[in-house]
C-alpha positions as a Markdown table, in Angstrom:
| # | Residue | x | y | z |
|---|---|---|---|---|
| 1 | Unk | 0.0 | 0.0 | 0.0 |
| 2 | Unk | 1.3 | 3.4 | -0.9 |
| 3 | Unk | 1.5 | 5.4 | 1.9 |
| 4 | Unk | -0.8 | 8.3 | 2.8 |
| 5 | Unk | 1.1 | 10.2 | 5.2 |
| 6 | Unk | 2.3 | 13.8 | 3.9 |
| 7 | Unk | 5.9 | 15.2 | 5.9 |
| 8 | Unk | 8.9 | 17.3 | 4.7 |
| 9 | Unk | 10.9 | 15.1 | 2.6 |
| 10 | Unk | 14.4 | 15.5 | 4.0 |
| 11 | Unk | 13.5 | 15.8 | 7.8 |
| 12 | Unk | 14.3 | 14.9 | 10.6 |
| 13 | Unk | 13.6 | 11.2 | 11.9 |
| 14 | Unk | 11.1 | 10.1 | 14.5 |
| 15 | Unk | 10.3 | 7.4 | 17.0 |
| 16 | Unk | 6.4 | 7.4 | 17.0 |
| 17 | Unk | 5.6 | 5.8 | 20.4 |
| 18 | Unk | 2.4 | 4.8 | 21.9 |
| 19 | Unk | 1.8 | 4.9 | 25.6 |
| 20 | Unk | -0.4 | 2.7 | 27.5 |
| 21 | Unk | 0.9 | -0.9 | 27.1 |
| 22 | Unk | 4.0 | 0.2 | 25.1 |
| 23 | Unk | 5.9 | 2.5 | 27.4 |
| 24 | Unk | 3.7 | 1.5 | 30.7 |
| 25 | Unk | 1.4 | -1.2 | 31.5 |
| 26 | Unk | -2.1 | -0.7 | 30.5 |
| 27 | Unk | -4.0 | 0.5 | 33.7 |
| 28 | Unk | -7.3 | 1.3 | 31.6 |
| 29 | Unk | -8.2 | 5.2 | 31.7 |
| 30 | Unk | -5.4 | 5.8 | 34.0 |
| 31 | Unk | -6.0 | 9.2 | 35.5 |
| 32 | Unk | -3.2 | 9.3 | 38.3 |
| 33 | Unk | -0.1 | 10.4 | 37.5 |
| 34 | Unk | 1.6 | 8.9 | 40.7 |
| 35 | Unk | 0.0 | 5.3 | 39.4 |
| 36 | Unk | 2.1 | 5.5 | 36.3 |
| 37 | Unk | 5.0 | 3.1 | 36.1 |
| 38 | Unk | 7.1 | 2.2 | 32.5 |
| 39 | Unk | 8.0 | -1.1 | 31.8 |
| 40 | Unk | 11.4 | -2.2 | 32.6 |
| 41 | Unk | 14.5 | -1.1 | 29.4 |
| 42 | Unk | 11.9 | 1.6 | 28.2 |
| 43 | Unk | 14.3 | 4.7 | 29.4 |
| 44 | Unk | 17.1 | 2.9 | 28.4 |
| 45 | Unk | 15.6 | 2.4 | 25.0 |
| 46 | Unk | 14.8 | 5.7 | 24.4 |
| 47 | Unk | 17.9 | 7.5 | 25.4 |
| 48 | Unk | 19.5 | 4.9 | 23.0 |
| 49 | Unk | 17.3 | 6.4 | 19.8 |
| 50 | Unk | 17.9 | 9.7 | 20.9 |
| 51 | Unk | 21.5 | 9.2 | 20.6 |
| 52 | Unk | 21.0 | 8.0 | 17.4 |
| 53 | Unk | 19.3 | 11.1 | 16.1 |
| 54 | Unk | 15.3 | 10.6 | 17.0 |
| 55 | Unk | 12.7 | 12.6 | 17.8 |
| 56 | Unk | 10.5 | 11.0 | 20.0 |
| 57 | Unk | 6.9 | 11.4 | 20.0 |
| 58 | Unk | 4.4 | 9.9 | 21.5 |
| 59 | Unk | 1.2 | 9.4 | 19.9 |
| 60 | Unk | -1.9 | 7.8 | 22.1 |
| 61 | Unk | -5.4 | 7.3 | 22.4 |
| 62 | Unk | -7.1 | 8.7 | 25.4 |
| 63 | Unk | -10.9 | 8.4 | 24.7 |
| 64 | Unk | -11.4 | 8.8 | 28.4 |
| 65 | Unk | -11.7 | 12.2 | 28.2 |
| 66 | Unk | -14.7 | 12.3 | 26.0 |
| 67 | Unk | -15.9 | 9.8 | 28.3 |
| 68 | Unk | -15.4 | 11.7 | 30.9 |
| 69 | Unk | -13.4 | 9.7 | 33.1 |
| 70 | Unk | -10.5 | 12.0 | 33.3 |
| 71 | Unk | -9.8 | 15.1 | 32.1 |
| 72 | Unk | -7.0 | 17.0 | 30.0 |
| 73 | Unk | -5.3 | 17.8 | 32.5 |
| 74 | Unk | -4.8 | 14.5 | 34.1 |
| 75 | Unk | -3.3 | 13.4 | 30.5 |
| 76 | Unk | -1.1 | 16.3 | 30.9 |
| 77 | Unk | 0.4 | 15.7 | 34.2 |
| 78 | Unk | 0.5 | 11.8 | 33.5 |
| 79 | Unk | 2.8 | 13.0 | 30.4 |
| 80 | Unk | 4.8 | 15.6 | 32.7 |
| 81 | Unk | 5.3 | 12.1 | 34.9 |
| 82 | Unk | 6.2 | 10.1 | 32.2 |
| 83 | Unk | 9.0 | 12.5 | 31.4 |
| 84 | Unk | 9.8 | 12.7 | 34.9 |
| 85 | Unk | 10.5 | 8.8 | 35.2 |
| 86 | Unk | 13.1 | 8.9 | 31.9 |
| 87 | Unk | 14.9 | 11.7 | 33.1 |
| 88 | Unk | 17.7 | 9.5 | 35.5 |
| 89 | Unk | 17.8 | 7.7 | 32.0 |
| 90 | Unk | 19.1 | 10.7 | 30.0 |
| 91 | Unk | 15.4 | 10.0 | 27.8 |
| 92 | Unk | 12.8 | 12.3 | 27.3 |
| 93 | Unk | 9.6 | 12.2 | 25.2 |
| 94 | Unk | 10.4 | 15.2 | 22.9 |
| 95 | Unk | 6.2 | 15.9 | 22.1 |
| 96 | Unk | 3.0 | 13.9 | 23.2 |
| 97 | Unk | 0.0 | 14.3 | 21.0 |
| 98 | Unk | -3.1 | 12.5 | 22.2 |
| 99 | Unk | -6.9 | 11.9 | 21.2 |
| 100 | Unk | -9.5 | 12.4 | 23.3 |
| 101 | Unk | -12.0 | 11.2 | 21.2 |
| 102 | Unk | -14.7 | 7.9 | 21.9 |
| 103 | Unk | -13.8 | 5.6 | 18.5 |
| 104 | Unk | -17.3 | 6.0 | 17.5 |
| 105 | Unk | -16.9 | 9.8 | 16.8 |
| 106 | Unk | -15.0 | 8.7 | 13.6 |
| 107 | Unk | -11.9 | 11.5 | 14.1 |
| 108 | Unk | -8.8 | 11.6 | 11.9 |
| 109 | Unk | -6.8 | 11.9 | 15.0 |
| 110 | Unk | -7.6 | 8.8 | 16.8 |
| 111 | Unk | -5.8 | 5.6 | 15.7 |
| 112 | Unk | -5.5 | 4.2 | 13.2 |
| 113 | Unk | -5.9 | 7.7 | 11.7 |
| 114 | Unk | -3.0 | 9.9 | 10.5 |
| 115 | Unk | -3.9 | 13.2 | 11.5 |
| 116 | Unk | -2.0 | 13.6 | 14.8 |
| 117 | Unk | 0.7 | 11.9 | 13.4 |
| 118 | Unk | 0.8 | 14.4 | 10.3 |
| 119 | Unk | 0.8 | 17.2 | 12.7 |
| 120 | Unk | 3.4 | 16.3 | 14.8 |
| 121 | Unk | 5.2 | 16.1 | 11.4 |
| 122 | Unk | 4.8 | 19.1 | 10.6 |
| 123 | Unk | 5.8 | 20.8 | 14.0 |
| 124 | Unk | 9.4 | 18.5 | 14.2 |
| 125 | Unk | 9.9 | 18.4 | 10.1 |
| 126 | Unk | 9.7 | 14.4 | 10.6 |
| 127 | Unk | 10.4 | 12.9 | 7.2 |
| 128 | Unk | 8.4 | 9.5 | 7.6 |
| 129 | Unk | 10.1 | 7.6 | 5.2 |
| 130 | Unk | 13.2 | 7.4 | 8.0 |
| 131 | Unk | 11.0 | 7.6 | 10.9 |
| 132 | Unk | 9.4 | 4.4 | 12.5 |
| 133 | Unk | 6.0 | 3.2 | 14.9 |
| 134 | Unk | 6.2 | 1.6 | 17.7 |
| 135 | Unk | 2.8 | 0.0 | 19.5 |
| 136 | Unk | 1.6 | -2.7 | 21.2 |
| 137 | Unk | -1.5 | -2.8 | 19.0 |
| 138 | Unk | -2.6 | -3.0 | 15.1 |
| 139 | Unk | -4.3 | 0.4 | 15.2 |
| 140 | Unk | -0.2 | 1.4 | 15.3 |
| 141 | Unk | 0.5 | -0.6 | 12.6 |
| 142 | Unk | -1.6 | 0.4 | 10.7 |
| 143 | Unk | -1.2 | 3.8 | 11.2 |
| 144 | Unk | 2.3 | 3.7 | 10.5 |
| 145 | Unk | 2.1 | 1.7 | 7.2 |
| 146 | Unk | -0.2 | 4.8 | 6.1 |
| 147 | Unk | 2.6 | 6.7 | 7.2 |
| 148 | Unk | 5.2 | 5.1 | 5.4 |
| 149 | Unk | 7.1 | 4.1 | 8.2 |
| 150 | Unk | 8.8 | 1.5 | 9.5 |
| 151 | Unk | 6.8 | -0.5 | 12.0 |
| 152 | Unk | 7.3 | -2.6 | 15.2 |
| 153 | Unk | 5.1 | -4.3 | 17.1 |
| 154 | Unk | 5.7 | -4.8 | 21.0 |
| 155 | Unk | 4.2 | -8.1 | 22.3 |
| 156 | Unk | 2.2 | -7.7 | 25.2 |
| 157 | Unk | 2.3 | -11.0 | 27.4 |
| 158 | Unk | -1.2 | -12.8 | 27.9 |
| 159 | Unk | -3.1 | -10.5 | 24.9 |
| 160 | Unk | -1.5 | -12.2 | 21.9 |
| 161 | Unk | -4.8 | -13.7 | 20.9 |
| 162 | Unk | -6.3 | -10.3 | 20.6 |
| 163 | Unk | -3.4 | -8.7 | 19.4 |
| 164 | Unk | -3.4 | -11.4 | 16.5 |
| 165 | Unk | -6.8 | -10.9 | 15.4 |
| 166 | Unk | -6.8 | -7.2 | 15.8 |
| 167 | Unk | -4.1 | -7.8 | 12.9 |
| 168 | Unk | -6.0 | -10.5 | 10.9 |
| 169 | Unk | -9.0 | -7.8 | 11.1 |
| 170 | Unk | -7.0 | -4.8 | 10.1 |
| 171 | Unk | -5.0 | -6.9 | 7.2 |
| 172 | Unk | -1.8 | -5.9 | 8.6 |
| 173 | Unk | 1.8 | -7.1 | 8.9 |
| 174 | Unk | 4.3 | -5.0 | 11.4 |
| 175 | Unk | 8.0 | -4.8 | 9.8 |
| 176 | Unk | 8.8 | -6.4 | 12.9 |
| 177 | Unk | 8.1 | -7.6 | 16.3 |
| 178 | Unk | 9.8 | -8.1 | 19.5 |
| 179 | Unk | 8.4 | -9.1 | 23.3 |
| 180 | Unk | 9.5 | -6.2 | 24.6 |
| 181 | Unk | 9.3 | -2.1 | 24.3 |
| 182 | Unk | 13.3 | -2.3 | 24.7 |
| 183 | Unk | 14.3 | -4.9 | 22.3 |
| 184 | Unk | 12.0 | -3.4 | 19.8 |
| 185 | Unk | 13.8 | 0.1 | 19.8 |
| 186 | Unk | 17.4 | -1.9 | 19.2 |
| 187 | Unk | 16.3 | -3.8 | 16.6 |
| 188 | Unk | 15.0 | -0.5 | 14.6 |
| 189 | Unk | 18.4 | 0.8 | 15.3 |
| 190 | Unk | 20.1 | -1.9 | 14.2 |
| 191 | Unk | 19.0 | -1.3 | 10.5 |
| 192 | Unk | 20.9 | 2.3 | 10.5 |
């Protein structure tokens, strides 16, 4: 499939990152920053692609606030804790962009849409061809073969039945795959 996905040619390189259940375990609509924890390597990991020359930017789903079970600003401080818990790694999450929509409003922004994606491209001058997604899901995969990116899934222990027919009903492949957040990042850099 061709891709969709329209960024500076020539840019800079990104790692698009989802949160919940990529970087931190899944704690469904979690509203408290002080409950957030990241999985073990993920600081590691991304201190490791930003010496390699990537952005980071993390791109996430947070229909709870339509919902109503949180609001902005608890996305906001769970981000500022997020960055909080790489900083002893030398990591940081460079921009988070997030949906707040329910799936059923149909937005361009939520996955596997573009649009926030195409924004943050345009606010780093991310060239997608070099850039790469990185999920736990095959919204993200799909998202980032629209994109034109390379893509990794992360396998999350004791969901790989859902994960696998999330992918049989989306008709897609990731690039590549790896059990953890950690060992995904290395094998993206690995190819250069």
């Amino acid at each position: 499939m061709a891709p969709t996905g329209s960024a500076p040619r020539g840019g800079r390189r990104a790692l698009f990152v989802d949160r919940d259940g990529t970087l931190n375990p899944d704690l469904h609509y979690l509203r408290e920053p002080e409950r957030l924890e990241l999985y073990r390597g993920v600081g590691e990991a991304l201190a490791a692609a930003g010496r390699h020359g990537y952005l980071v930017l993390c791109v996430t789903n947070q229909s709870g606030v339509e919902r109503g079970f949180y609001r902005a600003e608890d996305v906001e401080g769970i981000h500022a804790r997020l960055n909080e818990r790489l900083r002893p790694y030398g990591a940081t999450v460079d921009g988070f962009y997030y949906c707040p929509h329910a799936p059923e409003r149909g937005c361009d922004c939520r996955k596997p849409g573009i649009g926030l994606f195409e924004r943050a491209a345009r606010e780093w001058g991310v060239d997608f061809p070099t850039s790469a997604v990185v999920g736990d899901r095959a919204l993200d995969i799909a998202a980032g073969h629209r994109l034109g990116t390379l893509t990794a899934l992360v396998w999350v222990a004791g969901h790989e039945p859902a994960i696998r027919a999330e992918l049989d009903e989306l008709r897609v492949v990731p690039d590549l795959s790896a059990d953890s957040f950690r060992a995904a990042v290395y094998r993206i850099l690995a190819r250069g």
